[in-house]
C-alpha positions in Angstrom: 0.0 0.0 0.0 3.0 2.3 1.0 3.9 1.7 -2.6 0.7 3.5 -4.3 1.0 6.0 -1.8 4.1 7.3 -3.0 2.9 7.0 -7.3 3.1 10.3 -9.0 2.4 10.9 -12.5 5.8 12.6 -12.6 7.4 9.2 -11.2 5.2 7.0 -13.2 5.9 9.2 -16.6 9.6 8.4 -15.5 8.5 5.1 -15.4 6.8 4.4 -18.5 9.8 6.5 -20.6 12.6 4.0 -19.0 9.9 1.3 -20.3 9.4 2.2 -24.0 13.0 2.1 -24.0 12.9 -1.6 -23.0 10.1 -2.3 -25.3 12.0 -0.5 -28.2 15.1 -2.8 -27.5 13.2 -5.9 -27.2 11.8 -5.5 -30.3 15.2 -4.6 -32.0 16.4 -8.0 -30.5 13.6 -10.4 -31.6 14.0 -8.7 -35.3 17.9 -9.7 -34.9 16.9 -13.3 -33.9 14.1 -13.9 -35.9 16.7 -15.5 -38.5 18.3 -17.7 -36.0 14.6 -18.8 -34.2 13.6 -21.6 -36.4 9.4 -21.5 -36.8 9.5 -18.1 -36.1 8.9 -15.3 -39.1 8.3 -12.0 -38.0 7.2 -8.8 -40.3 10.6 -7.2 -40.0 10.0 -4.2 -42.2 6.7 -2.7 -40.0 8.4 -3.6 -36.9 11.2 -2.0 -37.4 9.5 1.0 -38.6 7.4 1.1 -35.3 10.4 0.6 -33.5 11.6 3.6 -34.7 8.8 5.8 -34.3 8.3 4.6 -30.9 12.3 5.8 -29.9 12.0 9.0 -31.6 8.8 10.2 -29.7 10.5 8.8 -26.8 13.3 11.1 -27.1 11.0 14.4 -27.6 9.0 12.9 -24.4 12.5 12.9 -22.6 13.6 16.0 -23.4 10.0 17.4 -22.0 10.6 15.2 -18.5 13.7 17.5 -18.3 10.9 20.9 -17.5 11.2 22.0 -14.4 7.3 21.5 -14.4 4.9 19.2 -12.3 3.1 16.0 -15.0 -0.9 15.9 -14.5 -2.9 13.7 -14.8 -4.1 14.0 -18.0 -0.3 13.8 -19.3 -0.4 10.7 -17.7 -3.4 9.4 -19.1 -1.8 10.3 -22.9 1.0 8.1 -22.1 -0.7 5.5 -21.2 -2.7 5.6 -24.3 0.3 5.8 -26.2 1.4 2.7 -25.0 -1.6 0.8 -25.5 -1.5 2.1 -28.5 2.3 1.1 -29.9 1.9 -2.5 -27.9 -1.3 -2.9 -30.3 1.0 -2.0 -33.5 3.6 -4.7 -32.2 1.5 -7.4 -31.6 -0.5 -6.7 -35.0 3.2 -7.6 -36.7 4.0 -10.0 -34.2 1.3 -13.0 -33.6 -1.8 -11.3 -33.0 -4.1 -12.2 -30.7 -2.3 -15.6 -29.8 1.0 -13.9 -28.8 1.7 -14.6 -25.8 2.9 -10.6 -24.9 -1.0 -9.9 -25.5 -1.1 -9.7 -21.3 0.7 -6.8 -21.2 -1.9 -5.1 -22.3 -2.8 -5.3 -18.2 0.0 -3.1 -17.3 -1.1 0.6 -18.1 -4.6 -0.6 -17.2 -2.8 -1.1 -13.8 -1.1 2.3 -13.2 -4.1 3.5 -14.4 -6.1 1.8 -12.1 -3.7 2.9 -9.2 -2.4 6.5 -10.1 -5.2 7.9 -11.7 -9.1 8.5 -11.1 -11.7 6.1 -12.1 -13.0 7.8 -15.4 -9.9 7.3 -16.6 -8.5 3.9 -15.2 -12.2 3.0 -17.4 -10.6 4.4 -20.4 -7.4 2.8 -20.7 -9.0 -0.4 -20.0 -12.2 0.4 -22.8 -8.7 0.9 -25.1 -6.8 -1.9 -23.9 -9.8 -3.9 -24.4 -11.1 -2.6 -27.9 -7.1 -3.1 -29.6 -7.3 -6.9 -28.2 -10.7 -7.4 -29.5 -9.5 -6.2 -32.9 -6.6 -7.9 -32.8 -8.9 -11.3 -32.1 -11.3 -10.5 -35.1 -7.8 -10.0 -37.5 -6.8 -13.1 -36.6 -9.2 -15.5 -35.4 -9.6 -18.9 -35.9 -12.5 -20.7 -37.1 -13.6 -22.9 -34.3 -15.1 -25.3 -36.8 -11.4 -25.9 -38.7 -8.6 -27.9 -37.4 -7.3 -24.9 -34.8 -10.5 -24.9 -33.2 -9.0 -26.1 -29.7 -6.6 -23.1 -30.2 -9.0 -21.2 -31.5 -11.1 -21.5 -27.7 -8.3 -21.4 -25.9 -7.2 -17.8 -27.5 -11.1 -16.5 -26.9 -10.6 -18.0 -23.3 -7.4 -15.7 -23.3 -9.2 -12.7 -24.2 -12.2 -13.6 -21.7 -9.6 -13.7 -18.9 -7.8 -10.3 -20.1 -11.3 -8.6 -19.8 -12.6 -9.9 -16.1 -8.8 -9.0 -15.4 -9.0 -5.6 -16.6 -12.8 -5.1 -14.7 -11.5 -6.6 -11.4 -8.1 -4.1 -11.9 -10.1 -1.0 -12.7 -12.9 -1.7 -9.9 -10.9 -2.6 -7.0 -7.5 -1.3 -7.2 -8.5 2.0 -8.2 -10.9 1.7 -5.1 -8.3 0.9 -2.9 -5.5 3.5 -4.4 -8.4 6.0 -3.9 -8.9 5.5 -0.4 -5.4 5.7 0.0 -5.3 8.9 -1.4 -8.0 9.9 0.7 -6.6 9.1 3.9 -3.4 10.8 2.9 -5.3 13.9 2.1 -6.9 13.5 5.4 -3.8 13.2 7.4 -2.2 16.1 5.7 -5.3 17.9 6.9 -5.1 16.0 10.4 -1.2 17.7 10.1 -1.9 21.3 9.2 -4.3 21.7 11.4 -2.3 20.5 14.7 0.2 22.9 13.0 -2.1 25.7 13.0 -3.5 24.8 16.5 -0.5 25.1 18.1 0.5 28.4 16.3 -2.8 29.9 17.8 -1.9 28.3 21.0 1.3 29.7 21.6 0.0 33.1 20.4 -2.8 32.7 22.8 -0.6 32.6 25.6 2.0 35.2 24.2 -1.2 37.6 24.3 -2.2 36.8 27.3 1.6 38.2 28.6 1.1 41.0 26.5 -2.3 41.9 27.5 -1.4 42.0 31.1 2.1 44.1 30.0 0.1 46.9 28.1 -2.6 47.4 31.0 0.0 49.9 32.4 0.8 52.4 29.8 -2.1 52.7 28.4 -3.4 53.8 31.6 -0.6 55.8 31.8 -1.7 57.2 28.5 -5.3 57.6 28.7 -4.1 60.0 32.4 -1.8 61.7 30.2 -4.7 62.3 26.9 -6.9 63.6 30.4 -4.4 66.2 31.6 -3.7 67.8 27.8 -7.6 68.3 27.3 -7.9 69.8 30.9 -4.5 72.1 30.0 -5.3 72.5 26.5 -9.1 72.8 26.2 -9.8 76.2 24.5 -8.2 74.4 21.7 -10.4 73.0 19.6 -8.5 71.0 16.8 -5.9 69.9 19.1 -9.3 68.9 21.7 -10.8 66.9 19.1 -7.8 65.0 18.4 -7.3 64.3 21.7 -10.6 63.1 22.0 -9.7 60.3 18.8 -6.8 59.3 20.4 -9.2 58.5 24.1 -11.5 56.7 22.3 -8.2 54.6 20.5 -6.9 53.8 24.0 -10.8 53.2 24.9 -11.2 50.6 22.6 -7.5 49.0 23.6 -8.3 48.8 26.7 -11.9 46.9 26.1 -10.1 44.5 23.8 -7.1 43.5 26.2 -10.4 43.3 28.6 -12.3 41.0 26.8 -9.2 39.0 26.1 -8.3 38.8 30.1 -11.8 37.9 30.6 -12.7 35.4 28.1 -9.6 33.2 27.6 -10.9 29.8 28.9 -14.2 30.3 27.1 -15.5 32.9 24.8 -18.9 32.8 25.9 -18.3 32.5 29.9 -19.1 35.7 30.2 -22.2 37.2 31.3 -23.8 38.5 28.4 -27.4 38.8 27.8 -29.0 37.6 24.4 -29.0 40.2 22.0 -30.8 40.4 18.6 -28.5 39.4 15.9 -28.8 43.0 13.5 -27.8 44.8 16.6 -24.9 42.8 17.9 -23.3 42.2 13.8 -24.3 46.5 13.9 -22.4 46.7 17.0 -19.2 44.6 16.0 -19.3 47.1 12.7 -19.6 50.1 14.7 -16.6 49.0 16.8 -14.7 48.2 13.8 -15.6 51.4 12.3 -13.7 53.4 15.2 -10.4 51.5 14.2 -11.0 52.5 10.7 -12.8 55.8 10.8 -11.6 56.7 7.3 -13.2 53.5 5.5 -16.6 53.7 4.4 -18.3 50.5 5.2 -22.2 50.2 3.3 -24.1 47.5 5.6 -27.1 46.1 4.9 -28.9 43.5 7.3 -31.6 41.2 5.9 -35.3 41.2 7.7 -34.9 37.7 7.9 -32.9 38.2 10.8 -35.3 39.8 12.4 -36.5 38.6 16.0 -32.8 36.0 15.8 -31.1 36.5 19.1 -27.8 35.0 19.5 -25.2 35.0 22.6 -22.5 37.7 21.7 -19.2 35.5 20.9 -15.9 37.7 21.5 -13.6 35.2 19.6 -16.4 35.7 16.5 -16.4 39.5 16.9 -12.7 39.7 16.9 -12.8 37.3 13.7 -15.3 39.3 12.0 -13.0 42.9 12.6 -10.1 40.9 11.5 -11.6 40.1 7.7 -13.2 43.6 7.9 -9.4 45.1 8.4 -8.4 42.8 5.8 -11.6 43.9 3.4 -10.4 47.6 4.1 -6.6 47.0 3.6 -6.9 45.8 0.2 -9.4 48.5 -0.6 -7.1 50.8 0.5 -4.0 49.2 -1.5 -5.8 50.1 -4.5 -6.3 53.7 -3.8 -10.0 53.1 -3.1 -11.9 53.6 1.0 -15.2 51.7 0.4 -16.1 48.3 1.6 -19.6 46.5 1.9 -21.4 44.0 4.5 -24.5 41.9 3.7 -25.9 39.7 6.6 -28.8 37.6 5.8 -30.1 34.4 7.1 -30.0 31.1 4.7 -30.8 27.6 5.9 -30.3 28.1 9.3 -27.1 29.5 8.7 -26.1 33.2 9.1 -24.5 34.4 6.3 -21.6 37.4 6.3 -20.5 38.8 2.8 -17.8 41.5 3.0 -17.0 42.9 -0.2 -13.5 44.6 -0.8 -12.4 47.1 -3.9 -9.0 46.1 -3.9 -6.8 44.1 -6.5 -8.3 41.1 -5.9 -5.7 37.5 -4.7 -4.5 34.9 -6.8 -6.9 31.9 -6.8 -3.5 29.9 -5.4 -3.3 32.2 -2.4 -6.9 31.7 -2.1 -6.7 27.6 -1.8 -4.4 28.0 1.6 -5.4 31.5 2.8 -6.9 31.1 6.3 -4.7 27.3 6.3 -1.1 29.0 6.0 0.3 31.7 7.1 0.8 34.6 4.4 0.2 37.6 3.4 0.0 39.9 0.5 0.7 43.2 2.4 4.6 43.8 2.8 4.2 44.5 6.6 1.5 41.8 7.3 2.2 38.4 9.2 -0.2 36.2 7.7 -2.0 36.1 11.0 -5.5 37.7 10.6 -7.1 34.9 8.2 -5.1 32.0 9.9 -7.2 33.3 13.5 -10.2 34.0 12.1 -10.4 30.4 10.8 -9.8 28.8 13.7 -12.4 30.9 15.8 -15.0 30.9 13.6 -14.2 26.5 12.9 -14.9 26.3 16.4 -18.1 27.1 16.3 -18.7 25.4 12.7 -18.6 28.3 10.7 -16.7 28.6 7.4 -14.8 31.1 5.5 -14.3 31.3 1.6 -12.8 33.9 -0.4 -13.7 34.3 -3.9 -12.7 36.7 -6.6 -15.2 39.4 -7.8 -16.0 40.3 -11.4 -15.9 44.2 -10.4 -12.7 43.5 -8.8 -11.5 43.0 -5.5 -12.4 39.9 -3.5 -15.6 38.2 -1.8 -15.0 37.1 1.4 -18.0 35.1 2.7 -18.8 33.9 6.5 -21.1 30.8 7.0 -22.1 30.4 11.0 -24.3 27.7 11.9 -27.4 30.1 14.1 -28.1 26.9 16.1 -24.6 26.9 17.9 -25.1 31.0 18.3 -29.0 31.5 19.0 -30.7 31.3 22.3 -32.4 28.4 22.7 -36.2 28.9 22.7 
């Protein structure tokens, strides 16, 4: 099993190359001994000429395995048919249907079976299986003549190659796709222990930190009070004193919340709130970080009368993508971002729209998985946080591109882990 495991079509394409190579020499060898094999007369001329088209593709196929490039699948699946195709030309020059090489026409039904998926492991073997039954109708023998004993014994030979090739493509490929299933699985099992204890050890460097910054920003919320007390018949200078109060406000209610909520996010005592107002509240919270973002929010009515209990690991989830939404609107020269909530299937839906550049569809596939991130300055932290809160709860997060430009970010929370029960 460890075996399939490890089958790639760029090993396997290796593979089949060093293979054609083989088949190319053996074929050069039974031409040289056909003369010296008594009972044995072989169609020299189209052999050779196979033979020879068979090594020159082979060396344009080498020199493309030297690309510093990954094979797929379908590459793989186009070499197999190549194969299946040259073995047919061979064995049409060299004994037909009653050669006894016919058998190998089970081999690239076998790496197909175990490297590739299903549809195609049918198709090698719907190939495999239409050249032999050609090859059996060009040279089949009556079974009313003299070689009617042979004549059974090759049709038993092609009735064996076909419940071969069905019990090959039904169960092997079965088993190789499990296989590749539970590998998938354990690389997921892996990444996420990864990620885990990422978050866990910046769980606990936050908690230091949190405890660490109480201090000055008392210090500087004393300091904010005695310049508006000195410096109060100054207006501008009052006003943006009064920003910088509400900054060190809102610190201090995050490191708060963090302080207060670190063995469970909903320990705290928090009343049931209607779901439009605490989503409006989260918003409203952001929109003090980001005064200079305009955020367009519009709440569904399904939602009326939906209370939930307010979830501080969600809230600070939800700011995170909302920074994120506002950062890439803001990389493109643009300060707009939108919010739709509505209510689908029992789930609560969150769509924040950015106006940004937009991210690759690769960075896509492991944002919120890995750690990265497209802003020089960022750590790749945000997404990767924001996943793991909002999996705790069974919620989701995709990111999608947008035909206007920019990207789609969409939240899926299930209400029934949120609401208040009735």
């Amino acid at each position: 099993m460890q075996a399939v495991v490890q089958l790639t079509p760029q090993k396997l394409l290796t593979w089949l190359y060093r293979l054609r190579w083989g088949a190319v020499m053996f074929v050069l060898l039974a031409i040289v001994s056909d003369s010296f094999v008594p009972g044995v007369a072989l169609a020299v001329g189209p052999l050779l000429a196979i033979a020879t088209l068979l090594a020159i593709i082979n060396v344009a196929i080498g020199l493309s395995l030297r690309r510093a490039r990954a094979a797929t699948e379908l590459e793989l699946l186009g070499h197999l048919a190549l194969d299946t195709l040259a073995l047919s030309a061979i064995l049409f020059w060299a004994g037909g249907s009653a050669s006894p090489f016919v058998s190998l026409y089970l081999l690239p039904i076998a790496i197909a079976a175990a490297a590739l998926p299903r549809m195609y492991a049918w198709a090698i073997a719907v190939l495999a299986t239409g050249a032999y039954s050609a090859l059996l109708l060009r040279f089949f023998y009556p079974v009313h003549t003299e070689h009617g004993s042979f004549a059974m014994h090759v049709l038993g030979m092609w009735a064996t190659f076909l419940i071969s090739a069905i019990v090959l493509v039904v169960f092997v490929s079965g088993m190789a796709a499990a296989v590749r299933r539970r590998d998938l699985s354990l690389a997921r099992a892996r990444e996420q222990m990864l990620r885990n204890e990422q978050v866990t050890a910046l769980g606990a460097l936050a908690a230091g930190a949190a405890h660490e910054l109480g201090t000055p920003l008392s210090t500087m919320a004393i300091i904010i009070s005695e310049l508006r007390d000195q410096y109060g018949h100054d207006q501008e200078l009052t006003g943006e004193l009064v920003v910088l109060a509400e900054q060190i406000d809102l610190c201090t209610d995050q490191i708060t919340q963090l302080l207060g909520t670190a063995g469970d996010p909903r320990a705290q005592d928090a009343r049931p709130i209607a779901v439009a107002d605490w989503l409006g509240s989260v918003i409203a919270r952001w929109r003090l970080m980001r005064p200079e973002i305009q955020a367009r929010s519009r709440f569904d009515a399904a939602l009326d009368g939906r209370q939930i209990h307010p979830d501080a690991a969600i809230a600070q989830s939800l700011i995170n993508l909302l920074n994120n939404a506002a950062d890439a609107s803001v990389a493109n020269a643009r300060t707009g971002i939108s919010v739709a909530v509505t209510c689908r299937q029992e789930r609560l839906l969150i769509v924040i729209e950015d106006e940004g550049n937009g991210i690759d569809r690769q960075d896509m596939a492991r944002a919120g998985r890995l750690r990265f991130s497209t802003k020089p300055e960022g750590r790749g932290l945000g997404l990767v946080l924001s996943h793991v809160s909002l999996e705790r709860v069974g919620g989701e997060v995709s990111l999608a591109p947008r035909i206007e430009g920019g990207t789609r970010t969409r939240i899926s929370l299930p209400l029934d882990r949120l609401e208040v029960p009735a």
